[in-house]
N, C-alpha and C positions, 0 to 999 in steps of 0.2 A: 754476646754469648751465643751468638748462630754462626751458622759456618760463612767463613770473612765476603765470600760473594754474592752474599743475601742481606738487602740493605735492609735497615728497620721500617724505609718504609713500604716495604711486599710485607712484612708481617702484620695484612690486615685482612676486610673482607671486600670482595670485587664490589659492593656497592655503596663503598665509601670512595670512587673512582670514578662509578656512573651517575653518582650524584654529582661530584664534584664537574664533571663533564654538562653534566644538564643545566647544574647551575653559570658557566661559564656562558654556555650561550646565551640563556635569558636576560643573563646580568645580575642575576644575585648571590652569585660568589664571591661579589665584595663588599658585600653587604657585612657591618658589622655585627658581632653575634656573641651571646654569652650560652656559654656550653657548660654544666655541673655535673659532676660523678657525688651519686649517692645512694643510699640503699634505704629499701622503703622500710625493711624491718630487718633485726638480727635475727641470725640463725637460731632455730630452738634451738633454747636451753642457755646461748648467751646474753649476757646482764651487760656486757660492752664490747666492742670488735677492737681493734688496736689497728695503727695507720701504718702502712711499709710501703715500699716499692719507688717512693717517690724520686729518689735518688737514681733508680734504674731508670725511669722515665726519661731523667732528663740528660742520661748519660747518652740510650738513644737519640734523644731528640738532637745532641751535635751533629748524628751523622742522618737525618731522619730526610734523603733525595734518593732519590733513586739513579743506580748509572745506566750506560749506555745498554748494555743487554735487556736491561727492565724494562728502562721505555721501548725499546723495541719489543718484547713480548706486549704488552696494553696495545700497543699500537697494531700489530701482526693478528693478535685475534680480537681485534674489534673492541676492547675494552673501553677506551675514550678514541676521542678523533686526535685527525694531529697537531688541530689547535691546543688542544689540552696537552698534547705529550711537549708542546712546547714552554708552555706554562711549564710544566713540571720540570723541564729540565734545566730551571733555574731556581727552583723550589728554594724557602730558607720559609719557617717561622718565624714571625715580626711580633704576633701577640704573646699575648701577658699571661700567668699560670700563676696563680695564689692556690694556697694549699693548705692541707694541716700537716704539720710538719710530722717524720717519722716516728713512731713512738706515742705519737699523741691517742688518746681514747677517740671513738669514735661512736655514735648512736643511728639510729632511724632517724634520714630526712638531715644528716649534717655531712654538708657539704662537701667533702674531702677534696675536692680539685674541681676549680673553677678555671678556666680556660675562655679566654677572650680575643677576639681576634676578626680578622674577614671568616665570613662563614665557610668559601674554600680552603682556608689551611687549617682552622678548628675540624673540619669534620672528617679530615685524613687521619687524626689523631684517636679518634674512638678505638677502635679495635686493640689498636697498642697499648692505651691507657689502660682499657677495659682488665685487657689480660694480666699485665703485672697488678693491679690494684686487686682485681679477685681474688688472685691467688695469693699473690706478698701478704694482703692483709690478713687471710686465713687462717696462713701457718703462724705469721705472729701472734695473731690472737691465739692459737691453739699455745703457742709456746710459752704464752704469757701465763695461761691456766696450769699448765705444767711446771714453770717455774714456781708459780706459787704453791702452789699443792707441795712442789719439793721445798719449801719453808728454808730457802739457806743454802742447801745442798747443789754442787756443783749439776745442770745438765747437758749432755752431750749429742750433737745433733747424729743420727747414725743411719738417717734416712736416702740414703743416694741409690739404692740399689730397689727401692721398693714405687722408682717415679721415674721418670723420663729423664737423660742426662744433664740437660738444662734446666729444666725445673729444680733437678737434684740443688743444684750450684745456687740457684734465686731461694730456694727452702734454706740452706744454711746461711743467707744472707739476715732472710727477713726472722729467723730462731734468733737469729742476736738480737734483731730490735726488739721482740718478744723476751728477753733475759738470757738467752742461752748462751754458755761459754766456751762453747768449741764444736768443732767440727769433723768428721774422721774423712769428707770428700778432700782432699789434696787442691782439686783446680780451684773450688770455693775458697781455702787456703790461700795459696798463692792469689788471687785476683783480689780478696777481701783481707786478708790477714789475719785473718781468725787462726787462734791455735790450733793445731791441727792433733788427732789421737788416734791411735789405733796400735795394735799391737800383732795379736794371730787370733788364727779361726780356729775350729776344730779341727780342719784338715792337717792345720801342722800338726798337732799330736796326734792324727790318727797314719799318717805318711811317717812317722816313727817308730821304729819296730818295739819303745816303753814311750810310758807317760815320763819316763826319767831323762829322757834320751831328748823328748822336745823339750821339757823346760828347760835343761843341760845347755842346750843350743839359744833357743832366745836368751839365755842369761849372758850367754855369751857372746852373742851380739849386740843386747843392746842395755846390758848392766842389769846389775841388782835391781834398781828401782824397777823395773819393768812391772807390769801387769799382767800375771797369769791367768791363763783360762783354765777353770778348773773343775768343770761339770763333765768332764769328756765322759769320763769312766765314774769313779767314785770319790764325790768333795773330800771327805774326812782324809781317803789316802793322798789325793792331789795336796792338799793343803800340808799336810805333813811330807811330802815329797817335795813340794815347793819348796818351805821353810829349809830343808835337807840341802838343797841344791843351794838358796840364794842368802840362806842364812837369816838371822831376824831382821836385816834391814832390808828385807823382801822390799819394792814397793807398794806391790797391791795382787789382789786376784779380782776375778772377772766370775760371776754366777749368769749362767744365761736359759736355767730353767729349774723347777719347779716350785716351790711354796717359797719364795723368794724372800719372807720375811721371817719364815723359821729357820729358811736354811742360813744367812744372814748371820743369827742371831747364833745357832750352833759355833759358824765360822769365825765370829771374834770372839768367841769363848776358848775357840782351840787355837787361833794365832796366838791369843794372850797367852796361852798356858805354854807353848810354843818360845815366847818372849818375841814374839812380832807383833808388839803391841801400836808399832806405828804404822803397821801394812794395811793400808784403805780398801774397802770393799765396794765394787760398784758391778750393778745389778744392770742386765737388760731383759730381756724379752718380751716383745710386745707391749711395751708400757703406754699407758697415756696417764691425763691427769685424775683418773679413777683409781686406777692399781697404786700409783705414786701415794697419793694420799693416805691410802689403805696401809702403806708401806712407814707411815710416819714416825711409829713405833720401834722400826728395826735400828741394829745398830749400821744402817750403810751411809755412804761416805760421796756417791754419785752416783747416777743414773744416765742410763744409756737411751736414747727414743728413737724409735725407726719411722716405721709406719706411721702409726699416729701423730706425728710430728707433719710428716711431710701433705696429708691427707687433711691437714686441718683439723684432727681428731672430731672428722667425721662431717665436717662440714667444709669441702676443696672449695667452695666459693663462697664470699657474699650475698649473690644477687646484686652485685652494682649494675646501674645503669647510667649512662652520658645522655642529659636530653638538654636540649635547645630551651633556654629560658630566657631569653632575652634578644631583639634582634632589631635590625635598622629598618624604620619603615621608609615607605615615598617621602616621606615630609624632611626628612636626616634627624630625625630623633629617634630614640630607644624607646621600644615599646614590650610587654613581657608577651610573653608567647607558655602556652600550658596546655596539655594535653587534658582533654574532659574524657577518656576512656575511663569505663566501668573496671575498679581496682586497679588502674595503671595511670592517675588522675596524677597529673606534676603540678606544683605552683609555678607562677610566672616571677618575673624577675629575681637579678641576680641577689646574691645570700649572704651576709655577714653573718658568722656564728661567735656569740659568746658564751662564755661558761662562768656563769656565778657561783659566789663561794659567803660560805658563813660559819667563820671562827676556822677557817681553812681547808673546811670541805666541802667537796664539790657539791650544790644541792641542783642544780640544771644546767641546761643549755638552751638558748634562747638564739634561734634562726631567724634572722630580720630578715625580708625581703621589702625590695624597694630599688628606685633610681639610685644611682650613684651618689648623688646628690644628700639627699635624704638618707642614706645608709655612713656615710661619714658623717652627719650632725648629729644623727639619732645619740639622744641619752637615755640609757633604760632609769626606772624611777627607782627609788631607793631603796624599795622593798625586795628589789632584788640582791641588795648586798654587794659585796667586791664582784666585781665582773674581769674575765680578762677575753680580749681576741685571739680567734684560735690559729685563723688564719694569716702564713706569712708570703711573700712575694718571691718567688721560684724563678721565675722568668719575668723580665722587665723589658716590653716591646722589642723581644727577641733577642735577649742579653741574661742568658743563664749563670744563676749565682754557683758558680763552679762551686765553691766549698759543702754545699750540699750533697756532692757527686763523691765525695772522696770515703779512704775507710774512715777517716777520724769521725766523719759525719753520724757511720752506722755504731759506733763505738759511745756516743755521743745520745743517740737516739735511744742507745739501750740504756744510759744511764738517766735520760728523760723521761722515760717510760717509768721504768721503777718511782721517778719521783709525783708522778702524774698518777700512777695505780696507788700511791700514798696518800690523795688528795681524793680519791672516792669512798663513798660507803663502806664499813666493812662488808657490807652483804654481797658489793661486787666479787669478792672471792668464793663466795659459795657455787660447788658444782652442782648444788640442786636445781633444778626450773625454778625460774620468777620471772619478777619485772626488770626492766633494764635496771643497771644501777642508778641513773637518775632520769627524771623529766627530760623530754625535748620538747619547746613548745616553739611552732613558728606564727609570726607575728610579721604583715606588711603594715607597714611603716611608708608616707607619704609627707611632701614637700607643706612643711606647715601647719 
């Protein structure tokens, strides 16, 4: 989703390059490495973040070399030498990417993407990782809180014009795995399949010399059922001018400002009276999952979300980080490697997460770290109850499970998610501050 002569792998930072150059001379860029994405806390105010992007990752990662113009730019200003630009110009990832799959809940310190590999091709991977995971995960978490707040009610993602173009297309990707059912961006449309909506703005009825005269013409072009906009001038005569024009099998009108839940509730009083008893009402402006909720009462039918949708409502990133937790010493063993900085403290080795349950809900999550070895024997004790793993294998020494990449995948992820926000607390839906929805407790775990 960048323009076709900008490979995936330039969308990173110049010093995932000069590492990868330094380490090539020394000899420990094939040293084997285990690399984790995770966040050390959620965002105030959320109880659980929700997992996207993964699927974009590894769409990149088929084409993730760089061509001839590239390495010539690295090489032309000094970026790596030209033993590295030769390395690279045969480039392919060989390691392995276990994950949580889309849709899944996610907490403080659990694991979302584990990437294993020579330490020179894991560490090209950060920045790209980085960027879709922050942000995918965001907007779905935001979407997820939206979806619920709207309790049932259809929402629509309407955010392309309030973000970056590309962004726009990855926001109505990652709303669907968050529950959302459509989308008004067209290219997000076509590339994902998401249904696509929109109808007109204000400008068409103000570029018409009546309010009669525009909805006259959309009815015209694109049938009764259509969806009027009807805040231009004044609802009560739109609505009765609509009804006029499209007759009671109108299909809907559009409110896009002020007391949205009074005005709502006048509106299907006077479609009813009207006999447009079947004309759907759906509400934008400025919504997030505050106003929506506030909104529980009206008689509307869907909701529109722009801003807040695309922005994370109010939180555009996680705070993910990619750190080194595992890596080959002299000896050709695996050894954990962890950062001891003051609030930026990682554990060492790599992570199994599970997530226990009792009587079907989710009461934690439990992060093993440990050798490999010791992480596939581990049995947690009984007092933890049904447990499942969270994490699935994405990538298998450089052999990407293509089915994850497709739309079915994100189609799929949104009906996972719904089943998965089923299986926590009820108190994960509250928009008040708290605590996570459940425990994360990690626990290493050794041979024996």
């Amino acid at each position: 989703m960048v323009s076709s002569d900008i490979s995936p792998a330039m969308m990173t930072d110049m010093y995932e390059y000069t590492m990868l150059d330094a380490a090539l001379k020394d000899g420990t860029a094939a040293r084997q490495s285990v690399f984790e994405v995770f966040t050390r806390h959620l965002p105030s105010g959320r109880r659980y973040g929700v997992t996207a992007g993964l699927g974009r990752i590894l769409a990149y990662l088929k084409n993730f070399r760089l061509n001839d113009s590239e390495l010539a730019y690295l090489h032309d200003n000094h970026i790596v030498s030209p033993e590295t630009v030769d390395y690279l110009s045969s480039f392919t990832f060989t390691g392995t990417i276990r994950a949580y799959r889309e849709g899944e809940m996610f907490f403080a310190n659990s694991p979302i993407l584990q990437v294993e590999g020579s330490f020179g091709e894991c560490v090209l991977l950060e920045t790209l990782v980085l960027s879709i995971l922050n942000y995918d995960c965001s907007v779905a978490s935001a979407a997820s809180r939206i979806t619920s707040a709207a309790g049932g009610r259809p929402c629509a993602d309407m955010g392309g014009r309030r973000i970056s173009e590309y962004a726009a297309i990855a926001a109505s990707r990652a709303a669907v795995v968050g529950g959302f059912a459509s989308t008004a961006n067209l290219a997000a449309a076509k590339l994902y399949g998401i249904p696509c909506i929109g109808t007109a703005a204000h400008a068409f009825t103000l570029v018409h010399d009546t309010e009669r005269d525009a909805f006259t013409s959309q009815i015209s072009a694109l049938g009764a059922k259509t969806t009027l906009l009807t805040d231009t001038y004044n609802i009560d005569d739109a609505i009765k001018t609509a009804v006029e024009v499209a007759g009671s099998g109108l299909g809907g009108i559009r409110i896009d400002s002020g007391d949205l839940a009074s005005l709502a509730q006048r509106a299907r009083h006077q479609l009813d009276a009207l006999g447009a008893t079947d004309t759907k009402i759906t509400v934008t402006n400025d919504l997030d999952e505050y106003a929506i909720a506030a909104l529980a009462a009206a008689p509307i039918d869907s909701y529109g979300v722009g801003t807040r949708l695309v922005t994370g409502s109010g939180h555009v990133t996680n705070n993910m980080v990619y750190k080194l937790v595992e890596r080959e010493g002299a000896d050709g063993s695996m050894h954990p490697v962890a950062k001891k900085s003051f609030g930026k403290a990682t554990d060492g080795w790599r992570k199994r997460a599970v997530r226990s349950y009792q009587y079907g809900l989710a009461q934690g999550e439990v992060v093993l770290a440990g050798d490999q070895v010791s992480l596939e024997s581990c049995e947690l004790p009984a007092e933890y109850g049904d447990t499942r793993d969270l994490q699935i294998t994405a990538v298998d020494h450089g052999s990407i499970d293509e089915s994850l990449t497709t739309r079915e995948a994100m189609f799929a992820a949104r009906e996972y998610h719904s089943a998965a926000l089923r299986e926590l607390p009820v108190s994960a839906l509250s928009l008040s501050d708290g605590e996570p929805a459940i425990p994360t407790q990690v626990i290493t775990v050794s041979r024996g």
